[in-house]
Structures are given as C-alpha cells and as structure tokens.
ChimeraX commands (.cxc) that place a marker at each C-alpha (Angstrom):
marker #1 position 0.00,0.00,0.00 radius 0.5
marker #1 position 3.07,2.24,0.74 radius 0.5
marker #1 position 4.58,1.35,-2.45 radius 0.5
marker #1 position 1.05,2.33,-4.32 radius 0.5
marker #1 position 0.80,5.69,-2.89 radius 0.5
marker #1 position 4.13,6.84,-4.09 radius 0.5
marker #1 position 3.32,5.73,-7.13 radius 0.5
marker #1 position 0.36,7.68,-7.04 radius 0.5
marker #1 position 2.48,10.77,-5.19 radius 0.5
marker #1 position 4.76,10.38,-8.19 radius 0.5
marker #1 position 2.33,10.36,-10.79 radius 0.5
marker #1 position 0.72,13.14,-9.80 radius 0.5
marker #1 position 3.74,15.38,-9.01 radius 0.5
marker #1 position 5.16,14.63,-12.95 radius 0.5
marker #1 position 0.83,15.34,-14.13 radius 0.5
marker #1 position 1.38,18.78,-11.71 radius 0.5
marker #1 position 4.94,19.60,-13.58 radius 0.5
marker #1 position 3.43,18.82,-16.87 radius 0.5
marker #1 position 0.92,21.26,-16.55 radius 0.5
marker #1 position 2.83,23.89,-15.20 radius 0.5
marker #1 position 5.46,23.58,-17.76 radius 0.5
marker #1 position 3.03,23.49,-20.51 radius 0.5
marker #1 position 2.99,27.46,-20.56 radius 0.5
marker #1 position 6.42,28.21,-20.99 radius 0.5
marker #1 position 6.56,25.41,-23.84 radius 0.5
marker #1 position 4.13,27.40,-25.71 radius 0.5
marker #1 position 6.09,30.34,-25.02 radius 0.5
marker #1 position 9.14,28.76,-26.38 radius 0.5
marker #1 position 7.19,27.52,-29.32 radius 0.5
marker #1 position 5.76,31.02,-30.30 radius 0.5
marker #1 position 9.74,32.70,-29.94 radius 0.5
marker #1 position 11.00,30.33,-32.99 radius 0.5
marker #1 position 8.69,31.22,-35.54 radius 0.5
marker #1 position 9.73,33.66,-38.47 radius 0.5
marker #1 position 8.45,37.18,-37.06 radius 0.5
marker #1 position 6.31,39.03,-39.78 radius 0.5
marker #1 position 4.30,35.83,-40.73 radius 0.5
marker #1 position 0.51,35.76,-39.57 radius 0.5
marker #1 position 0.20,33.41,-36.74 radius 0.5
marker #1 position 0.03,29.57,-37.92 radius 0.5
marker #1 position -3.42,27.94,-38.14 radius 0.5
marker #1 position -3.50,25.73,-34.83 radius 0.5
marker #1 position -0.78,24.43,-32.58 radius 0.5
marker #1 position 2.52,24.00,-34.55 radius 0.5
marker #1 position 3.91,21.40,-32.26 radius 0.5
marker #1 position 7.52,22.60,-34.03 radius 0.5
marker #1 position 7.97,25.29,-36.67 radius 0.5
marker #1 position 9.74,23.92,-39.34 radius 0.5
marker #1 position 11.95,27.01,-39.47 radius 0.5
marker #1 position 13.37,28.03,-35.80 radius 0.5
marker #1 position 14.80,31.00,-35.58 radius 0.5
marker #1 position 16.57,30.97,-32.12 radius 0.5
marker #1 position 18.00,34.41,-33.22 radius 0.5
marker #1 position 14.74,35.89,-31.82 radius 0.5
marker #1 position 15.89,35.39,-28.53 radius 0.5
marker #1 position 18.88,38.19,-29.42 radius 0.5
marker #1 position 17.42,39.83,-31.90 radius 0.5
marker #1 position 14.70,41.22,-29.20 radius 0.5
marker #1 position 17.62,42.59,-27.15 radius 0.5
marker #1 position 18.10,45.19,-30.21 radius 0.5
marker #1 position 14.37,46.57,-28.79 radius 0.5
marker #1 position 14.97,46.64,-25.58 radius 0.5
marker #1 position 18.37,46.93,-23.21 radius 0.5
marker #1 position 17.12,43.41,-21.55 radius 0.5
marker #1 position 20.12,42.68,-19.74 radius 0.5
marker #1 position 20.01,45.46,-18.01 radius 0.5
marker #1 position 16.83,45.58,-16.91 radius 0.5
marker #1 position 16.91,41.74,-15.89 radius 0.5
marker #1 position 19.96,43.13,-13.65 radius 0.5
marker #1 position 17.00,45.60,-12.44 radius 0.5
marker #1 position 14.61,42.75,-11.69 radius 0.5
marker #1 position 17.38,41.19,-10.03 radius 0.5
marker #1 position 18.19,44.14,-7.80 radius 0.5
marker #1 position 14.90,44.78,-7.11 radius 0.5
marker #1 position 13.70,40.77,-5.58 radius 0.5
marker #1 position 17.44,41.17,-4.22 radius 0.5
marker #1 position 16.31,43.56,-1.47 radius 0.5
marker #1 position 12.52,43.07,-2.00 radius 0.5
marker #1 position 12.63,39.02,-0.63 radius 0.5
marker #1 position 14.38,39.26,2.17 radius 0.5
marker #1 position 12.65,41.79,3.63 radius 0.5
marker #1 position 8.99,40.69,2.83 radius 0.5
marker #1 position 10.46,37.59,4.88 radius 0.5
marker #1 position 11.55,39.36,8.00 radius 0.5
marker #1 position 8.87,42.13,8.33 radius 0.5
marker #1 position 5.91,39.52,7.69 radius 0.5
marker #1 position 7.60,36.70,10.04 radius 0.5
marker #1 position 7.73,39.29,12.51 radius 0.5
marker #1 position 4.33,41.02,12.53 radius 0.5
marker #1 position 2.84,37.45,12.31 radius 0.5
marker #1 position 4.71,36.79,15.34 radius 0.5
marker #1 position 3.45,39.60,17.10 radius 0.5
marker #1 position -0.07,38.55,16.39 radius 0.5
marker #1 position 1.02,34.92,17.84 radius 0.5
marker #1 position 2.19,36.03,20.92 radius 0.5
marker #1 position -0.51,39.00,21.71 radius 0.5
marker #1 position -3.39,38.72,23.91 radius 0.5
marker #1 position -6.49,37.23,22.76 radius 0.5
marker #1 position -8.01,39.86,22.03 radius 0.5
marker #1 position -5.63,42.00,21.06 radius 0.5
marker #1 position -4.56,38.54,18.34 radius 0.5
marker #1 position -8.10,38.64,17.22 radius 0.5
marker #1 position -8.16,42.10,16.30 radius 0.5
marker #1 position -4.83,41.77,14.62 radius 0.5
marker #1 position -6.15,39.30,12.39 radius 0.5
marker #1 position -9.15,41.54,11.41 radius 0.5
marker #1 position -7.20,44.04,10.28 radius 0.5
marker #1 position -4.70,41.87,8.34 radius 0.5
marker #1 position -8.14,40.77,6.59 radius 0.5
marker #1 position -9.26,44.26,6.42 radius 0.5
marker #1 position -6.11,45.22,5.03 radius 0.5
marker #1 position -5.92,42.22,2.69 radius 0.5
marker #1 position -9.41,43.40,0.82 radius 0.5
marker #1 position -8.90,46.70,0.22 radius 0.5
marker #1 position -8.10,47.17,-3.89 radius 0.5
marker #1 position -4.53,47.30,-4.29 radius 0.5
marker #1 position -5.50,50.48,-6.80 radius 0.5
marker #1 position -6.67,52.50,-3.83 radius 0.5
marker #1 position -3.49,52.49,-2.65 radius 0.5
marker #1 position -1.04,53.36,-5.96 radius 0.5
marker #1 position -2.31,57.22,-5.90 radius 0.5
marker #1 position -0.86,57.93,-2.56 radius 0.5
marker #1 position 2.09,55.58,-2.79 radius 0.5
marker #1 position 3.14,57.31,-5.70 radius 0.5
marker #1 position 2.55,60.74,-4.06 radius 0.5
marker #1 position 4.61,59.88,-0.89 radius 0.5
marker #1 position 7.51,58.57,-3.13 radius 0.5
marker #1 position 7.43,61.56,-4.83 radius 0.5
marker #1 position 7.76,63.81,-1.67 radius 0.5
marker #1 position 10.33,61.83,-0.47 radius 0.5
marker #1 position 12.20,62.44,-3.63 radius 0.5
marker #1 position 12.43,58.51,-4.82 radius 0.5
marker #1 position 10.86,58.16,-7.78 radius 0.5
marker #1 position 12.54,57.39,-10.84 radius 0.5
marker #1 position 14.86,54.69,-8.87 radius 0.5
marker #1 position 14.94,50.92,-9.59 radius 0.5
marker #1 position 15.32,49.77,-5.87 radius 0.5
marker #1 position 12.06,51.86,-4.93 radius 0.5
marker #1 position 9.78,49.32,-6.99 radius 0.5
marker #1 position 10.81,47.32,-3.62 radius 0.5
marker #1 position 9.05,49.63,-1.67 radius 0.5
marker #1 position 5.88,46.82,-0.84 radius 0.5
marker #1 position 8.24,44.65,1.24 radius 0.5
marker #1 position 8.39,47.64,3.57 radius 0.5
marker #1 position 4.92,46.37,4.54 radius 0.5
marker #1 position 5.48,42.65,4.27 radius 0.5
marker #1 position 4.30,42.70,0.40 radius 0.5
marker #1 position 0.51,41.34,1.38 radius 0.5
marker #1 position -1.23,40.93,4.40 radius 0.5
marker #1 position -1.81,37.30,3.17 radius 0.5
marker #1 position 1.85,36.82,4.02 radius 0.5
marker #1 position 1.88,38.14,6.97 radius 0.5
marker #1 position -1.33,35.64,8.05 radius 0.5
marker #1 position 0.55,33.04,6.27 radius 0.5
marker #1 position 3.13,33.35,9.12 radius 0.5
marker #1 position 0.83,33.77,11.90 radius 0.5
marker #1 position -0.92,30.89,11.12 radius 0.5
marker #1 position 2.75,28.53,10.83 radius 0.5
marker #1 position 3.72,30.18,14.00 radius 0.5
marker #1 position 0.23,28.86,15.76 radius 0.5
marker #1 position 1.14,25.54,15.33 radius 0.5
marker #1 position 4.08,25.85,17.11 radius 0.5
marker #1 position 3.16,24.45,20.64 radius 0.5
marker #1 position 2.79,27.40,23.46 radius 0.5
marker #1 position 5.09,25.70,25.58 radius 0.5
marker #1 position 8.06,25.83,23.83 radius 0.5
marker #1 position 7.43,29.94,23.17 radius 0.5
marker #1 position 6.87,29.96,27.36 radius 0.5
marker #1 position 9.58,27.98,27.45 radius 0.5
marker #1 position 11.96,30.36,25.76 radius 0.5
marker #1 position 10.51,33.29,27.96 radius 0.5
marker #1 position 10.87,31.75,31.54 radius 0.5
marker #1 position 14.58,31.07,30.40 radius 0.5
marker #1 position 14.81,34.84,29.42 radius 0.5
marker #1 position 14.53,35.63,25.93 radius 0.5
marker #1 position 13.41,38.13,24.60 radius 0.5
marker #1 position 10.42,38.50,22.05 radius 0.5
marker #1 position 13.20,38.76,19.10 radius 0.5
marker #1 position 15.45,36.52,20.49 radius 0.5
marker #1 position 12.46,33.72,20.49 radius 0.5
marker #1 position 11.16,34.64,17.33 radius 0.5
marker #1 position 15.10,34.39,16.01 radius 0.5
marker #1 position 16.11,31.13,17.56 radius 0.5
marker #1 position 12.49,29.02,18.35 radius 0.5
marker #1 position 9.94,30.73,15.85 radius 0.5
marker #1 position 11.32,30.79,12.55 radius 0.5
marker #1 position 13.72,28.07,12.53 radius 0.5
marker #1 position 10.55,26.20,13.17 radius 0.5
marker #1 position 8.99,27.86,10.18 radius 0.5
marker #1 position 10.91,27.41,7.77 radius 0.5
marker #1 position 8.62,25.52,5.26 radius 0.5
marker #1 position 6.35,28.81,5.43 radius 0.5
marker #1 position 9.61,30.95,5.06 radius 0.5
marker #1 position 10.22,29.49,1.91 radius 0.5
marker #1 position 6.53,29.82,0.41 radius 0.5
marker #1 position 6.72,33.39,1.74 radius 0.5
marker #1 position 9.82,34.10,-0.06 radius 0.5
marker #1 position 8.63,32.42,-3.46 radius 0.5
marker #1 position 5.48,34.44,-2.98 radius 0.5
marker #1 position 7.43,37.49,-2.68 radius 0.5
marker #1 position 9.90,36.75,-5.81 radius 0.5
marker #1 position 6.79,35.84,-7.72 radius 0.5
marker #1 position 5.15,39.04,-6.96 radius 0.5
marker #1 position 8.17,41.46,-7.34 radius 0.5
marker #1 position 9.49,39.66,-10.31 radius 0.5
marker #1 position 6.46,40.54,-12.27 radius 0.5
marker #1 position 5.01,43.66,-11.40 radius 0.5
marker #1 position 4.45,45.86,-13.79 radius 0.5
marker #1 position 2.09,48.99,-11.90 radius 0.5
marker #1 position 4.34,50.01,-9.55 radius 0.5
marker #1 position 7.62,50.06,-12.27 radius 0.5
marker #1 position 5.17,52.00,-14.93 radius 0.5
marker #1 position 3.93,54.61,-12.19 radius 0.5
marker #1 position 7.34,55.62,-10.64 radius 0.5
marker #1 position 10.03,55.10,-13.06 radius 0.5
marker #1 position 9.97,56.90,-16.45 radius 0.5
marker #1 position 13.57,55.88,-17.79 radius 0.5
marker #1 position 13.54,52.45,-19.81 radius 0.5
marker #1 position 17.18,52.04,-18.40 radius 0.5
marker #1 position 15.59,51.85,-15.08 radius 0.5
marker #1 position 12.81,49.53,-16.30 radius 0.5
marker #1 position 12.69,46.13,-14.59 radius 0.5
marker #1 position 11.95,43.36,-17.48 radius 0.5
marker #1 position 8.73,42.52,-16.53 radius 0.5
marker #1 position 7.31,46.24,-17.80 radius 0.5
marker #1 position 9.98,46.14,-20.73 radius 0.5
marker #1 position 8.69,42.71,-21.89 radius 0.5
marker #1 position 4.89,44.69,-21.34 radius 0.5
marker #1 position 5.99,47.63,-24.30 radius 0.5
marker #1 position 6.48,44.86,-26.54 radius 0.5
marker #1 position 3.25,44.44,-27.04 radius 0.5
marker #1 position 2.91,47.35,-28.82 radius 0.5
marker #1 position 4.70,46.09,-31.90 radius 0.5
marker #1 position 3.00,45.08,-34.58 radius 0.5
marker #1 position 0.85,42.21,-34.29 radius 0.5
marker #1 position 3.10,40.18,-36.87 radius 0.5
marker #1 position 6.09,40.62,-34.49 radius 0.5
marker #1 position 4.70,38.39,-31.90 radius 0.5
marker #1 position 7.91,35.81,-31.82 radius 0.5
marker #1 position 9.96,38.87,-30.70 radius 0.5
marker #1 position 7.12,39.64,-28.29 radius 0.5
marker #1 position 7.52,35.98,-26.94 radius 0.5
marker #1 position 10.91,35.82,-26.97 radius 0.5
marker #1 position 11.16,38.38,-24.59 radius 0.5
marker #1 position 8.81,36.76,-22.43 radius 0.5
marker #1 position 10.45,33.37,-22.49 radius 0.5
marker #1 position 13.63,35.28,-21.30 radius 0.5
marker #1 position 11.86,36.85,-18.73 radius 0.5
marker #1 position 10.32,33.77,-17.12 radius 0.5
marker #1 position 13.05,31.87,-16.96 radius 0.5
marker #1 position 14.94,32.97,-13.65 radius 0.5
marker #1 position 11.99,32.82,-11.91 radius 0.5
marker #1 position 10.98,29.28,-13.27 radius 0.5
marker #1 position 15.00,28.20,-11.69 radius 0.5
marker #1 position 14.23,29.86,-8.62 radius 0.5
marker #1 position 11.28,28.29,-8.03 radius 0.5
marker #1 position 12.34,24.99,-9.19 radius 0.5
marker #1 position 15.63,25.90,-6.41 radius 0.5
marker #1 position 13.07,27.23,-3.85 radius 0.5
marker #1 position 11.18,23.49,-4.16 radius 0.5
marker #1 position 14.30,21.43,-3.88 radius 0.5
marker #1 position 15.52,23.53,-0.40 radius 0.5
marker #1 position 11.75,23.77,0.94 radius 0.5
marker #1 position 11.44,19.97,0.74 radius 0.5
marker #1 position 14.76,19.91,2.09 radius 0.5
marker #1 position 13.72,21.74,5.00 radius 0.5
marker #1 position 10.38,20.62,5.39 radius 0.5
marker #1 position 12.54,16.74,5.92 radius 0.5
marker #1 position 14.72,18.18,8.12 radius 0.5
marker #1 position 12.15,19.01,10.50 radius 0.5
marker link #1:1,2 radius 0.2
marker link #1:2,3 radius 0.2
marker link #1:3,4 radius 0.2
marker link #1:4,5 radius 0.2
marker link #1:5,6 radius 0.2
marker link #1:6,7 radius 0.2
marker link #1:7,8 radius 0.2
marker link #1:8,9 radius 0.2
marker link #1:9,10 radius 0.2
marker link #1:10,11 radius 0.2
marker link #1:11,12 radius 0.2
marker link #1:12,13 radius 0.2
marker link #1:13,14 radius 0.2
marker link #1:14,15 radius 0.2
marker link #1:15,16 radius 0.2
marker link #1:16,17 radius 0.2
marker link #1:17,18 radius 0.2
marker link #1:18,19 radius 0.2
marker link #1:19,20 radius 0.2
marker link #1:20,21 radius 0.2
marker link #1:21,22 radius 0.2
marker link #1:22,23 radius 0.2
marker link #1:23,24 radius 0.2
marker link #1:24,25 radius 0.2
marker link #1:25,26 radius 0.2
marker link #1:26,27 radius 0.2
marker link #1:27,28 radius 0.2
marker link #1:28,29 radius 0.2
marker link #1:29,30 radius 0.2
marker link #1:30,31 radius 0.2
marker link #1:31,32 radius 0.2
marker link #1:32,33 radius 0.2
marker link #1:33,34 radius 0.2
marker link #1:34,35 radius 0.2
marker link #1:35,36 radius 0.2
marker link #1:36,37 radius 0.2
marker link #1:37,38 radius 0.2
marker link #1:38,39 radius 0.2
marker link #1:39,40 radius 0.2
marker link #1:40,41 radius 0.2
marker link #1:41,42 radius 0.2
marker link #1:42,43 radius 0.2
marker link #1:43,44 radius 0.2
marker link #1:44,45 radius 0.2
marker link #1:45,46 radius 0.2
marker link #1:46,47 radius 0.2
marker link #1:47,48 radius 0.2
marker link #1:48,49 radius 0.2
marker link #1:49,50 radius 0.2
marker link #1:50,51 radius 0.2
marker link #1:51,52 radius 0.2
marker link #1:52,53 radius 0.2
marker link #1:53,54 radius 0.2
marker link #1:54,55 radius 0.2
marker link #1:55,56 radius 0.2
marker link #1:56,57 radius 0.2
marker link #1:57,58 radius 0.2
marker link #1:58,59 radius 0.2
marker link #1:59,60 radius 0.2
marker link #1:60,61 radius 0.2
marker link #1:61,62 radius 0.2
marker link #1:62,63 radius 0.2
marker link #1:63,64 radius 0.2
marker link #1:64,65 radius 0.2
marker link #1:65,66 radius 0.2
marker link #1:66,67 radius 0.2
marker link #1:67,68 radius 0.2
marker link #1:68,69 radius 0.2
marker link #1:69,70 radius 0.2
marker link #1:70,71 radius 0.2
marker link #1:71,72 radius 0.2
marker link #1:72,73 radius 0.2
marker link #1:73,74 radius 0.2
marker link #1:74,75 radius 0.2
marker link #1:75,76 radius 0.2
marker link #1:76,77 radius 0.2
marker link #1:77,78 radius 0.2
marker link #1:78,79 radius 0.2
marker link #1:79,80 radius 0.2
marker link #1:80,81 radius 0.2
marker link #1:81,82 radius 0.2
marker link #1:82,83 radius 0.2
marker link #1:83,84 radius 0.2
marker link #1:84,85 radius 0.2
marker link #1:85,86 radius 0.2
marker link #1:86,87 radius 0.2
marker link #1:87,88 radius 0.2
marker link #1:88,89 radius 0.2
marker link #1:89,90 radius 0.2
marker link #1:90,91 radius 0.2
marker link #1:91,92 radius 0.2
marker link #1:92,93 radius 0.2
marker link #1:93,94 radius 0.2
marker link #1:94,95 radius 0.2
marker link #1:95,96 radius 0.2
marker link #1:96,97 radius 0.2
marker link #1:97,98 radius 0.2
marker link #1:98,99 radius 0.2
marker link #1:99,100 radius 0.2
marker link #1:100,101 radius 0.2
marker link #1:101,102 radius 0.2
marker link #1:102,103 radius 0.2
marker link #1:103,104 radius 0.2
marker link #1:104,105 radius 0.2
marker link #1:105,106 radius 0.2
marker link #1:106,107 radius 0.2
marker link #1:107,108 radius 0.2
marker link #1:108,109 radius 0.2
marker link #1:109,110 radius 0.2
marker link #1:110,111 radius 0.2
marker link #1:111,112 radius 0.2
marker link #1:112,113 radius 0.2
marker link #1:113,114 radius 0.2
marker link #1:114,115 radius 0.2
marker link #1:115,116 radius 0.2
marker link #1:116,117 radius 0.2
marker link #1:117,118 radius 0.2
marker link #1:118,119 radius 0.2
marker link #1:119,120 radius 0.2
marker link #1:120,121 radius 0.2
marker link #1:121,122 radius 0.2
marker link #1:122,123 radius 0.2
marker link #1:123,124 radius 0.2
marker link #1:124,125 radius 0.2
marker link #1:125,126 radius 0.2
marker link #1:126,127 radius 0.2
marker link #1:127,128 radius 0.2
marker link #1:128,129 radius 0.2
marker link #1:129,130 radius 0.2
marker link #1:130,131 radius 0.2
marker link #1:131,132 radius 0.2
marker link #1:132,133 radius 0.2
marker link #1:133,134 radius 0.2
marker link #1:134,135 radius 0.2
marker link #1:135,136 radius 0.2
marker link #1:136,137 radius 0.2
marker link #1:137,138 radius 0.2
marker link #1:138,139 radius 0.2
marker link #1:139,140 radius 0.2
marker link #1:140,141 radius 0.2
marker link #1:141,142 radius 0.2
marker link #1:142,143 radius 0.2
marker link #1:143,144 radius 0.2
marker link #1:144,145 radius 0.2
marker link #1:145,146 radius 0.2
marker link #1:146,147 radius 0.2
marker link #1:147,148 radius 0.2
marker link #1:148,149 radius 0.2
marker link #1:149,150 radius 0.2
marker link #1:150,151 radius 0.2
marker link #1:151,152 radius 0.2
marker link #1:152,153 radius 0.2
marker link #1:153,154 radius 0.2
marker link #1:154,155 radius 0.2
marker link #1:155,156 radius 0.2
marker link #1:156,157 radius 0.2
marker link #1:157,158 radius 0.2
marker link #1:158,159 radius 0.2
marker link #1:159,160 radius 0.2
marker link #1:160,161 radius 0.2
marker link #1:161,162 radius 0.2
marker link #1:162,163 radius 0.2
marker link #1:163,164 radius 0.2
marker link #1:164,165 radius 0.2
marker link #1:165,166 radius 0.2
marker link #1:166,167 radius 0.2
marker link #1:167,168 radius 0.2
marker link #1:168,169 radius 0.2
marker link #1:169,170 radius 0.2
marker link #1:170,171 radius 0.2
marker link #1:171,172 radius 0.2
marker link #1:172,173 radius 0.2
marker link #1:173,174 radius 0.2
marker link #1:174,175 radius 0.2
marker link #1:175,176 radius 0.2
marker link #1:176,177 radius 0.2
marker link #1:177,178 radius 0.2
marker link #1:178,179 radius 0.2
marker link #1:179,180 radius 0.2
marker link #1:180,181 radius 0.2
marker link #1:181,182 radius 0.2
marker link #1:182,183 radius 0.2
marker link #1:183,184 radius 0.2
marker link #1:184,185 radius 0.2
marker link #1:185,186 radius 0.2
marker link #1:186,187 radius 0.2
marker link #1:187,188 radius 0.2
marker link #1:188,189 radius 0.2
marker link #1:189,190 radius 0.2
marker link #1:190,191 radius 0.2
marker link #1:191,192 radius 0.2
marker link #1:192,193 radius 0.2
marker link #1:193,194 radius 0.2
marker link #1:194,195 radius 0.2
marker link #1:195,196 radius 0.2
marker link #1:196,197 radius 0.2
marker link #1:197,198 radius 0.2
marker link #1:198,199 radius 0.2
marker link #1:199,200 radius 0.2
marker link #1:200,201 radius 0.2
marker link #1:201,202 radius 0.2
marker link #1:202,203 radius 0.2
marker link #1:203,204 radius 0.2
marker link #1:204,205 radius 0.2
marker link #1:205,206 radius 0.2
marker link #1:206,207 radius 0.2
marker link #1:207,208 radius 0.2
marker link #1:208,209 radius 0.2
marker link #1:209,210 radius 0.2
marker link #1:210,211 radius 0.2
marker link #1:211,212 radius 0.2
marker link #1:212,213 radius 0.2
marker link #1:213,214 radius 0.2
marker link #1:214,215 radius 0.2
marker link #1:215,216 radius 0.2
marker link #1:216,217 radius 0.2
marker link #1:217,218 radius 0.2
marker link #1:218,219 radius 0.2
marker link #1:219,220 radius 0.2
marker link #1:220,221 radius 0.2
marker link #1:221,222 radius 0.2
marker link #1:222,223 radius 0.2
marker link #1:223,224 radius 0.2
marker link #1:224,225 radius 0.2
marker link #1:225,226 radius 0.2
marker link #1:226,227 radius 0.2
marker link #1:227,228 radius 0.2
marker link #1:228,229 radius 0.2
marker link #1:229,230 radius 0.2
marker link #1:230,231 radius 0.2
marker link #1:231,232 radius 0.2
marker link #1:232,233 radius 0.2
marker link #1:233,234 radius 0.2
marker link #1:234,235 radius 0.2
marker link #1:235,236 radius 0.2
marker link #1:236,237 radius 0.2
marker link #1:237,238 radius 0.2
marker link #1:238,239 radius 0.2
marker link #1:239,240 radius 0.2
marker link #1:240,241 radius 0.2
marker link #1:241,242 radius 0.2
marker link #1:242,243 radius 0.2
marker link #1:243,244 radius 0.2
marker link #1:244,245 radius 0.2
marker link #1:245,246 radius 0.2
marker link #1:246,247 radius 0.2
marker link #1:247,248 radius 0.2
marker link #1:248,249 radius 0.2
marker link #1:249,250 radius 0.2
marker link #1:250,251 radius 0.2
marker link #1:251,252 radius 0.2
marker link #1:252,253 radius 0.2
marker link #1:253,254 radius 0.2
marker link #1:254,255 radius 0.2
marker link #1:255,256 radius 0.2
marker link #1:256,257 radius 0.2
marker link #1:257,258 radius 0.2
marker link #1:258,259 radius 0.2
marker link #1:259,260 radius 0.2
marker link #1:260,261 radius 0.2
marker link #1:261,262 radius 0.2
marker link #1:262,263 radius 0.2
marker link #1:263,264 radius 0.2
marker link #1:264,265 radius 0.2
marker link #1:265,266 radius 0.2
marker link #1:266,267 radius 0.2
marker link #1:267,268 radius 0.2
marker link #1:268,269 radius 0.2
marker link #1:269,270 radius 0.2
view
C-alpha cells in the first residue's frame, strides 16, 4: 500500500509539472517562428523554421540585460525583507493577547481586501515627496509592509502551530520576544519561510504597476514592464514579443524549481 501511494504521489507530481510547464513550452514555441508571418493555423507542435535568433534579436528593442539586472536588484532587497517584516508582525499577532490577536487578524483581513489600486495614488505621491521616484530599488518599496497581508497571516498561522510551551519555554529562560522569534519561531517555520519568499519573488518579479507609475527611464525599467511595451509592436512581431517573455520567465521558473528542492529539504529536516 506504501509502495502504491508513491506511485500515485509520483504520478501526480510529474501530471502537476506537466501542466505547469506546458505554458512556458508554448512560449518557447511562439519565440522560434519567423516574425512578420501571420500566426500559424493551430498548434505547430515545431515550426519547421526556428529562428533561435529571436531570442537576441529582441535585445536590439529593448536593453534586456540590463533591466533583468534591475529585476534582479529589485527581488534582491525586495525578498528578504517581505520575509523578515511579515515573520515578525505574524509573530506579534502569535504572541498578543487574545483579544488584542483577534483584532490583529481583522485588520490583516481588512487590510488584505482593500483594492490594491486605492493604494497606488498615494504611494506614488509619498515617493514623490520623499524624492524617490525614478529609482529601480524603490519598486521594492511593498516589502516595507510585508508585500501582502496574506503573508503576513501566512506566518501567523505557521507560528500557531508551534506548541505554546516551547514559546513559554523560551521566555521563563529569558529571551526576549526577538530573540524567540530568532532562535524558536522561525527556525521552526521554515517551510512557510520558503513559500513566503517564493510568494514574494513571484510578486516582485512581475510587477508591472508600480515600475510604470514611478520610473519613467527604460534604463531603469525592470523586465517585466519592458517585456509589457512589446506588445505594442505590430501584431506580426509576436515571436519577438515571446521571446522576450520566455527570457523573462526563466529565472523565476529556476528559482522556483531551487526554492522546491531547499523547501522539501527543509520541510525533511524538520
């Protein structure tokens, strides 16, 4: 029976990969076909002419290598930080009063509906004041305030699971609140440290609003909005249009595939 539901474990992890990979094989696809052309009639499983110079020739558009360097920088800062300031504030809802936890958590949820649009105006307007627009690394700016609230629950609700004694534990021998959250709370965590961090790269990697509304040099572009002006080239263009998007999916496709291999690491370790 053990043997059966690896299989089964198995089989459904390589269905899973299938599926997500299917995307970025149609995205690879699309980049090798002649630009110019009409689209072909159907799914061509393999175009009979590839042109892997797309995937330089769409450099001569845009200056992609720099702005993957921006995308870079950006999730650089952006990840680690998302990681300590939601760990932390989910931590302090742990470890508040009852009621004080409960109304934490309200206005997590609060905070978590309100449209992300209602909030660009005067994020854009304090930047501004502040003098920081038209800078790569302030695209990061989110991970100031954990990225999402849904992160921040997402830790808060790993940290609940830990059991109270260990946290009273760790404060009858002395600790302090950051001393237990450094050495008993997130070491225990560390499964929802690395979600929260994918979460995070996936977010920052490919956000496009913020980049548009505060920086106005391409140089300072990241390559999510560069690979977004490409779709204003003509419609016949669209291998250049996809090689530019197969180029910017990729590091985040090896990150995540990374990400996996060290979370199921950790998760063993445990």
């Amino acid at each position: 029976m053990t043997r059966l539901g690896g299989r089964a474990r198995a089989a459904a992890a390589v269905a899973l990969a299938l599926v997500l990979a299917g995307p970025v094989v149609l995205l690879l696809l699309g980049s090798l076909h002649r630009p110019g052309l009409p689209p072909p009639d159907g799914v061509d499983v393999w175009p009979s002419d590839p042109r892997w110079q797309n995937l330089r020739d769409v450099g001569a558009l845009l200056p992609l290598g720099r702005q993957l360097l921006n995308s870079a920088l950006v999730v650089t800062v952006a990840v680690p930080i998302t990681v300590l300031v939601a760990s932390l504030a989910g931590f302090a809802i742990v470890t508040a009063g009852r009621r004080t936890r409960w109304a934490l958590v309200v206005v997590s949820l609060v905070a978590l509906v309100v449209p992300s649009a209602a909030l660009w105006v005067p994020r854009v307007v304090l930047l501004d004041r502040l003098g920081l627009t038209d800078r790569t690394v302030v695209v990061a700016f989110p991970a100031l305030l954990g990225t999402s609230p849904f992160l921040v629950l997402l830790f808060a609700l790993a940290y609940s699971r830990i059991p109270r004694s260990l946290l009273e534990a760790a404060r009858l021998e002395g600790l302090s609140a950051v001393r237990t959250w450094r050495t008993v709370a997130l070491p225990l965590a560390r499964p929802a440290a690395f979600a929260v961090a994918m979460l995070a790269f996936v977010f920052h990697w490919s956000n496009v609003v913020e980049p548009l509304l505060l920086l106005s040099r391409e140089e300072s572009w990241p390559v999510a909005l560069g690979v977004r002006s490409l779709s204003t080239l003509e419609p016949t263009l669209y291998p250049l249009f996809l090689s530019g998007a197969l180029i910017a999916t990729i590091p985040p496709v090896v990150a995540f595939s990374l990400a996996q291999r060290a979370l199921f690491r950790g998760t063993v370790g445990l």
